[in-house]
C-alpha positions as CSV (number, residue, x, y, z in Angstrom):
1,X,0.0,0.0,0.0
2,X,1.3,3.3,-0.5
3,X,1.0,6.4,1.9
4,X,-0.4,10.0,1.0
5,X,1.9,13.0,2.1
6,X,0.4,15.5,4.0
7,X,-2.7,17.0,2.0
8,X,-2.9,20.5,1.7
9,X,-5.6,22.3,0.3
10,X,-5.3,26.0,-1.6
11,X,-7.5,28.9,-1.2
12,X,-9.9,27.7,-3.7
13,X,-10.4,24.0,-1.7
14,X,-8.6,22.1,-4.3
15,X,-5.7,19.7,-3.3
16,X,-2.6,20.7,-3.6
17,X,-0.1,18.0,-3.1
18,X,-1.4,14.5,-3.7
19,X,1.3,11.8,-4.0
20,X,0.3,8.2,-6.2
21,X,-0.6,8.3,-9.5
22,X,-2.7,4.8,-9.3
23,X,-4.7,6.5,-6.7
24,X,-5.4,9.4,-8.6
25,X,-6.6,7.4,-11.4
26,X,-8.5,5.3,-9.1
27,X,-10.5,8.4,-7.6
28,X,-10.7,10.2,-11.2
29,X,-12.5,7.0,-12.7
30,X,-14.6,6.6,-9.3
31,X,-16.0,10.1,-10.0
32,X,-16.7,9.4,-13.5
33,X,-18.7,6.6,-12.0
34,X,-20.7,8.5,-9.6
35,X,-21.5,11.1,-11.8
36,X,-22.9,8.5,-14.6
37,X,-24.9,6.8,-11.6
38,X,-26.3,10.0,-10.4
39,X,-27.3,11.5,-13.8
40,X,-29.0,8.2,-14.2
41,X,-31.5,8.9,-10.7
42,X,-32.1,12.2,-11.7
43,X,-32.9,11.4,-15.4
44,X,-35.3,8.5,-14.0
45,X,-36.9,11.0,-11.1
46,X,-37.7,13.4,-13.8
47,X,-38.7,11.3,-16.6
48,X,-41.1,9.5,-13.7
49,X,-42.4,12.8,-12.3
50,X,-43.8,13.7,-15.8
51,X,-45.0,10.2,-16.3
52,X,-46.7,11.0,-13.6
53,X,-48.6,14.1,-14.3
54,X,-49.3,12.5,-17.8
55,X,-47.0,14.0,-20.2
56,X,-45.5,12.5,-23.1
57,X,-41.9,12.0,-22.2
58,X,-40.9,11.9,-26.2
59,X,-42.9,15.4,-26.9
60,X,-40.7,18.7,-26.1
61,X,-40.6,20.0,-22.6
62,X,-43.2,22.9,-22.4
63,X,-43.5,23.5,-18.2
64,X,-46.7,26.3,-19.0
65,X,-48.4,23.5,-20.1
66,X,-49.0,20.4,-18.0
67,X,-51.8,18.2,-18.0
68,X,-53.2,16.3,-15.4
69,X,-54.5,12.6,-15.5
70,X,-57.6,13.7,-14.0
71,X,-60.3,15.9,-13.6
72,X,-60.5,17.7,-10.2
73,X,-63.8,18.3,-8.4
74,X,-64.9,21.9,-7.5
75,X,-66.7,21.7,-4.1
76,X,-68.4,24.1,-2.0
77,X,-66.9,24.7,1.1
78,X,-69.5,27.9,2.3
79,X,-73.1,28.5,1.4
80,X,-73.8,31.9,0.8
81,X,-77.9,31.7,1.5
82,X,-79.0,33.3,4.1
83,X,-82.5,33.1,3.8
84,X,-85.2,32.4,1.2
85,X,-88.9,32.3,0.7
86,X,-90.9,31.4,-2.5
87,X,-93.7,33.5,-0.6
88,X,-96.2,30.7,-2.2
89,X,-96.5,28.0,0.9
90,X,-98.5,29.3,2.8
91,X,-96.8,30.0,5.6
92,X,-95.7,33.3,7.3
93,X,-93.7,32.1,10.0
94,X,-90.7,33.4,9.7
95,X,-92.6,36.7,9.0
96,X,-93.6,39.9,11.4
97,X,-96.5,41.6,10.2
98,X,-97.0,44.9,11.2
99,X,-97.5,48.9,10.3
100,X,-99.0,51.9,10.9
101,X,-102.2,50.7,9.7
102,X,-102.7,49.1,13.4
103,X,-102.3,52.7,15.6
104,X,-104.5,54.5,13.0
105,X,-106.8,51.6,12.5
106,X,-106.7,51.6,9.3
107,X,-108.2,48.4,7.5
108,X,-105.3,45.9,5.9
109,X,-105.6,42.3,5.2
110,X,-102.6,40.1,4.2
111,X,-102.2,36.0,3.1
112,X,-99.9,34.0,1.0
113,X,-101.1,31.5,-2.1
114,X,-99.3,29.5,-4.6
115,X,-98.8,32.7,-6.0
116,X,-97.5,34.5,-4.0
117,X,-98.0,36.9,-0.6
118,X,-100.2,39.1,-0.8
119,X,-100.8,42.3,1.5
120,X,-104.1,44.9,1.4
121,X,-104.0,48.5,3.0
122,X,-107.1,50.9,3.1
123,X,-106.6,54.5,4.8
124,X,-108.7,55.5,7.5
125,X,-108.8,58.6,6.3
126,X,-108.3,60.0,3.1
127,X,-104.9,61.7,2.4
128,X,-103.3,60.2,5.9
129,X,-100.9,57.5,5.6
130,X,-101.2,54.2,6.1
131,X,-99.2,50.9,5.5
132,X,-98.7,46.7,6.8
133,X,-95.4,45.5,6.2
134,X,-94.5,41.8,6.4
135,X,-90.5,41.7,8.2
136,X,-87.6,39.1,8.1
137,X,-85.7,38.9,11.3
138,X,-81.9,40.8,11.9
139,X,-80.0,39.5,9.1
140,X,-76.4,40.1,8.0
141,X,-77.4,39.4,4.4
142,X,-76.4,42.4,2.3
143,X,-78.0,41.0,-0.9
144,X,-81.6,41.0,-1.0
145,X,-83.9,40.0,-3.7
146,X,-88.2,39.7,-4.2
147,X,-90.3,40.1,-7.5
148,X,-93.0,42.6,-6.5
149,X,-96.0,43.0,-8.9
150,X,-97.9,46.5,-8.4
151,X,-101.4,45.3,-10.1
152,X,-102.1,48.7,-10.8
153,X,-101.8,51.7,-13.9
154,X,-103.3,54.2,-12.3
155,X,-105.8,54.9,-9.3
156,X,-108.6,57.5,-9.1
157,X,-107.0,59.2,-6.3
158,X,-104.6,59.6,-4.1
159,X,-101.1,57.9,-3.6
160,X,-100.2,53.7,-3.2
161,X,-96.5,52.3,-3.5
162,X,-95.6,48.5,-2.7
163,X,-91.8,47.9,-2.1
164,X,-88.8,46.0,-0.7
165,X,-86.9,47.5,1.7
166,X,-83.5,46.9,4.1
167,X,-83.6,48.5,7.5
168,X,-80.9,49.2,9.8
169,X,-81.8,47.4,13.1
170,X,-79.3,49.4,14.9
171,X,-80.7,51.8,18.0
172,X,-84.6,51.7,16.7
173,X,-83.6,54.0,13.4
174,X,-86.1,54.0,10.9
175,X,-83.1,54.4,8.1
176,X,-83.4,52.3,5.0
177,X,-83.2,52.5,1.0
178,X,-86.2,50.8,-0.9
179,X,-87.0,49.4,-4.7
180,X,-90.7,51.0,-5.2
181,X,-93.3,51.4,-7.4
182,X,-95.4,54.3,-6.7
183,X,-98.7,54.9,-8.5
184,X,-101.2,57.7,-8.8
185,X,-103.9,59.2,-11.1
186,X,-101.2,60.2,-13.7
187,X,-99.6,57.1,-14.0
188,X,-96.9,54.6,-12.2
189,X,-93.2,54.6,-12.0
190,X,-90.1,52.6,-10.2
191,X,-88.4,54.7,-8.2
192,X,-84.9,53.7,-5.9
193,X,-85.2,55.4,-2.5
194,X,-83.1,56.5,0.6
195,X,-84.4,57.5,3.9
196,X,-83.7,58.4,7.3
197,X,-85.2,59.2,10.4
198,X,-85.6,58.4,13.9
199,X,-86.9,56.0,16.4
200,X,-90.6,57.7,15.4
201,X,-90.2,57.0,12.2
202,X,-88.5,58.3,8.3
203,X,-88.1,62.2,8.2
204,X,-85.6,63.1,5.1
205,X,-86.4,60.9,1.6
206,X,-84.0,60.9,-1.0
207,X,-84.8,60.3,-4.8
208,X,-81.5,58.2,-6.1
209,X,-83.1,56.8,-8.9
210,X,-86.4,57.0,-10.6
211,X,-87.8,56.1,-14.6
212,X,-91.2,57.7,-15.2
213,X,-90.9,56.5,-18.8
214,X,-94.0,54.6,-20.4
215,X,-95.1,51.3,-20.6
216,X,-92.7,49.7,-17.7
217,X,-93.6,46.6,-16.6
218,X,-95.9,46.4,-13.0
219,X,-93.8,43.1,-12.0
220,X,-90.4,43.5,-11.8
221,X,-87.2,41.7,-9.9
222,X,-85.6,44.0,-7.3
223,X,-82.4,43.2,-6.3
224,X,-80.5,45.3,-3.4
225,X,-76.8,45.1,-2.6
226,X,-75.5,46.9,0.7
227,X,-73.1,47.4,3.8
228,X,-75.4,49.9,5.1
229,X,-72.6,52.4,4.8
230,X,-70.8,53.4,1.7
231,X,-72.6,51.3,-0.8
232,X,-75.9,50.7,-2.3
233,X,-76.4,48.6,-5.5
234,X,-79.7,48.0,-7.2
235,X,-80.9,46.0,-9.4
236,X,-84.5,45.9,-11.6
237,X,-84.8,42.7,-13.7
238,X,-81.2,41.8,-13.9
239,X,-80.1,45.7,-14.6
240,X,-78.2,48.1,-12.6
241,X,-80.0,51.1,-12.1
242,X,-78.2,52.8,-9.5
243,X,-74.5,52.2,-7.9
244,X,-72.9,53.8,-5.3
245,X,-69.8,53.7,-3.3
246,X,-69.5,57.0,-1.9
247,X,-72.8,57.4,0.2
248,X,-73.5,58.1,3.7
249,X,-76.2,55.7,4.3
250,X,-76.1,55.8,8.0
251,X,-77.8,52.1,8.4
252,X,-75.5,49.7,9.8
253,X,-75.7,46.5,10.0
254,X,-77.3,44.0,10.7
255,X,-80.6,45.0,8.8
256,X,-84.1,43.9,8.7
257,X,-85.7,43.4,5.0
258,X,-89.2,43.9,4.5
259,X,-92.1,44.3,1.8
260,X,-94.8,47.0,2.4
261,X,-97.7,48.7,0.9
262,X,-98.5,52.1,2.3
263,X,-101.3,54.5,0.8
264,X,-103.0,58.0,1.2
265,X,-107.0,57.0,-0.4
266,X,-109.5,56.0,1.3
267,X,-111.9,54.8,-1.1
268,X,-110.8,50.8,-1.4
269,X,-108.1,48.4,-0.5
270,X,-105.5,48.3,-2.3
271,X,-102.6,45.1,-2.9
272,X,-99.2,44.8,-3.3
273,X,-97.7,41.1,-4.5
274,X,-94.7,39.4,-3.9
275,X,-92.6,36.0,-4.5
276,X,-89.4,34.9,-4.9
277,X,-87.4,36.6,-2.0
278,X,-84.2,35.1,-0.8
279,X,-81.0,36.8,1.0
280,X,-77.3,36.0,0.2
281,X,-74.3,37.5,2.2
282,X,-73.2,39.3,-0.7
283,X,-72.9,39.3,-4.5
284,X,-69.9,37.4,-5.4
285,X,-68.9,33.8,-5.5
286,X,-65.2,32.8,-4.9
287,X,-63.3,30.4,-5.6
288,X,-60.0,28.8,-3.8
289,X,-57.1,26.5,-4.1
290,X,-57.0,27.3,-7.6
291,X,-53.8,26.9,-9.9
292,X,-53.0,30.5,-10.6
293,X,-53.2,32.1,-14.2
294,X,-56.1,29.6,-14.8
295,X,-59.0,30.3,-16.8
296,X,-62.3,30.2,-14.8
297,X,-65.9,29.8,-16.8
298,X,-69.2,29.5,-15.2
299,X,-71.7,28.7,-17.7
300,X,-76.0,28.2,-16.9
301,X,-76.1,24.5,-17.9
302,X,-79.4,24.6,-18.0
303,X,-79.5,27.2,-20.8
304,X,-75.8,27.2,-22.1
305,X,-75.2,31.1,-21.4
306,X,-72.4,32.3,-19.6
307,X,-72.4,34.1,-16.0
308,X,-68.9,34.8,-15.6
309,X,-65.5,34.3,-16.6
310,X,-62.0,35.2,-15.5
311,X,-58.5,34.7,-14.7
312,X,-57.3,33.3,-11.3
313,X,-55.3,35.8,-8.9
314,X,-51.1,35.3,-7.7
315,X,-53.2,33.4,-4.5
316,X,-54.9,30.7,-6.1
317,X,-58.7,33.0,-5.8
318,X,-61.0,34.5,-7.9
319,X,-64.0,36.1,-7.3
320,X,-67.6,36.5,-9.7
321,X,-69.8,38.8,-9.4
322,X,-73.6,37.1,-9.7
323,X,-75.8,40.0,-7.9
324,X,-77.3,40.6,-11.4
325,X,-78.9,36.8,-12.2
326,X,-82.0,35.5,-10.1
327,X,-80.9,33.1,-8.1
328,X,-80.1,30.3,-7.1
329,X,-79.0,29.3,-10.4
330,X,-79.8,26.0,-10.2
331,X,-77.7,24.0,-12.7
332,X,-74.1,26.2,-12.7
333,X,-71.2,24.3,-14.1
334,X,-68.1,25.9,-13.2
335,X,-64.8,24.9,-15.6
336,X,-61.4,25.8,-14.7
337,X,-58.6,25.4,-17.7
338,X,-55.1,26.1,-17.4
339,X,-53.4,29.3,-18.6
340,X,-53.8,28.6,-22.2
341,X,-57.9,27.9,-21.5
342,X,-56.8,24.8,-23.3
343,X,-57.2,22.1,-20.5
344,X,-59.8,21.7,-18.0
345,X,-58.4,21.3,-14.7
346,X,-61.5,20.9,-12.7
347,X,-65.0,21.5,-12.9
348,X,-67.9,20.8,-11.2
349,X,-71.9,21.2,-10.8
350,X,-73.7,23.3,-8.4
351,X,-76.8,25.1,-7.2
352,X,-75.4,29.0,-6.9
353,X,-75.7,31.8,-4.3
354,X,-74.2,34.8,-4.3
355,X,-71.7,34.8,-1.3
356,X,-70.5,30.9,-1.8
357,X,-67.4,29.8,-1.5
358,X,-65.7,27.2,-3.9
359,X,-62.6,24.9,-3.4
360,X,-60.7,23.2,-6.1
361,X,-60.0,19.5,-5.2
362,X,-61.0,19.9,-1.5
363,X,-60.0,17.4,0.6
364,X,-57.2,15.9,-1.6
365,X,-53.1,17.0,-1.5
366,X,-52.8,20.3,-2.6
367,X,-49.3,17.9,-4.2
368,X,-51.1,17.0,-7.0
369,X,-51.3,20.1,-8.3
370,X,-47.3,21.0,-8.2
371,X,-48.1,19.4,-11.9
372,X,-49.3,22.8,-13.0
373,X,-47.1,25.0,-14.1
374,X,-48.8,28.6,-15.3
375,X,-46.9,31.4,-16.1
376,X,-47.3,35.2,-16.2
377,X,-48.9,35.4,-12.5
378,X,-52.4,37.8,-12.8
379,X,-52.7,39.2,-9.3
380,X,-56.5,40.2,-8.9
């Protein structure tokens, strides 16, 4: 056997006096060796990691573009409903009804059939208000949605408005922002609303939106969107009339929503009509756990038309905004495709709610999705 010198190494950490040729050759051809053996493991890891996420190993490497070997579910994790009420059962028990109507004894009826709830008001006295409201509990809801159906052109006197309205609960306040329809002996119009007041009732009205145009339609949707603070959204059969981010609405939250008819004549009962009211805790739907850069349709399977579409943020979430459609929409198919909108990635069925929360692949190792590889991160 024959002995080393004294190693010593320079600055750079190589060897600088190594004594025995045969060993040097030895430890060169033991390097080569290792080197071969290790380029060998990685090759197989690599070549095994894309068998695995189901890529043609002989195809070029393209790491934007990586299908999967299956389909991943889109589950809701969070219900956005808060409440809702075709109004057609039968049954008012989740339902207050009250108004003015009982101090000044003024006649009012009220009942609910398979089409719909229906509520009467008759002033006692001509010219002196009068109304009977039908009230949810507190909600935190800040969407809120009814179809209301004023069955009347015109009346031969006096005033009579039926709307839906969202009430501050907070300290007895009679502040709130209604979707009416007012009508009188020259006609019938929609109007948008905002009022405040005190424990003794609404003092100051403010006209945000109105459309005294011909021929509208007595039944309309009426969609409201608020935090009882800055903004107020509303919508009449799917179409934003009035948007606001800017107000002083002085009604906090939580709110009570109700449906009222109020009237000034004297000379007959009068009804208001409504169906269809349900509360959401907002107007968006999000989505989670999402590869990023991927291309997000929701499409009405029932009908084919699309409700939204977009790109998913830097954090794996996008958000939709559905405050326009009536909901729920029962049959929503929600795709996601990579960054190319080439692949789907997941997809799955559901009954939407403004407010609900989606998760892609929940439940299952967030691992199998290190196969995605999307580019060009699209922050929202």
């Amino acid at each position: 056997m024959r002995h080393y010198q004294k190693t010593r190494f320079d600055d750079n950490g190589f060897v600088e006096n190594y004594n025995g040729d045969k060993d040097y050759h030895t430890l060169l051809l033991a390097l080569v060796i290792v080197g071969i053996f290790a380029g060998s493991v990685i090759s197989f890891a690599y070549e095994s990691a894309r068998a695995a996420c189901n890529v043609d190993t002989d195809a070029p490497s393209n790491s934007s573009h990586l299908p999967l070997s299956e389909i991943y579910p889109v589950n809701k994790v969070r219900s956005g409903l808060v409440a809702f009420d075709s109004l057609t059962k039968g049954n008012l028990d989740n339902w207050t009804v009250y108004g003015s109507a009982v101090a000044r004894e003024a006649p009012y009826r009220y009942f609910e059939n398979s089409t719909g709830l229906y509520l009467g008001i008759r002033a006692a006295n001509s010219g002196q208000w009068a109304g009977i409201f039908a009230k949810t509990p507190s909600t935190n809801a800040y969407l809120f949605h009814a179809l209301l159906t004023l069955p009347y052109a015109t009346i031969s006197n006096n005033v009579f408005n039926t709307g839906l309205y969202v009430q501050t609960t907070y300290n007895g306040l009679v502040n709130y922002v209604t979707c009416v329809a007012i009508v009188s002996q020259s006609g019938y119009y929609w109007s948008v609303v905002l009022a405040t007041g005190s424990q003794d009732g609404a003092e100051h009205f403010t006209t945000l939106w109105a459309d005294q145009s011909s021929n509208q339609p007595l039944t309309r949707e009426c969609t409201i969107i608020t935090n009882g603070e800055n903004y107020l959204k509303v919508y009449l059969d799917g179409v934003s009339v009035y948007s606001n981010s800017t107000l002083e609405l002085t009604m906090p939250a939580p709110f009570y929503a109700f449906v009222e008819v109020q009237t000034t004549t004297s000379s007959k009962m009068r009804f208001g009509a409504y169906a269809d009211y349900y509360a959401t805790l907002n107007n968006d739907i999000r989505l989670m756990n999402a590869p990023r850069s991927g291309i997000v349709q929701i499409i009405d399977s029932s009908t084919g038309n699309q409700i939204a579409n977009g790109t998913v943020g830097w954090d794996g979430t996008a958000r939709f905004d559905v405050g326009m459609y009536r909901m729920p929409i029962n049959n929503a198919l929600i795709n996601i495709y990579d960054s190319s909108a080439r692949d789907l990635i997941a997809s799955g069925t559901t009954k939407l709610w403004g407010g609900d929360v989606y998760s892609v692949a929940s439940g299952q190792s967030n691992e199998d999705l290190k196969c995605i590889t999307v580019p060009n991160l699209d922050p929202m």
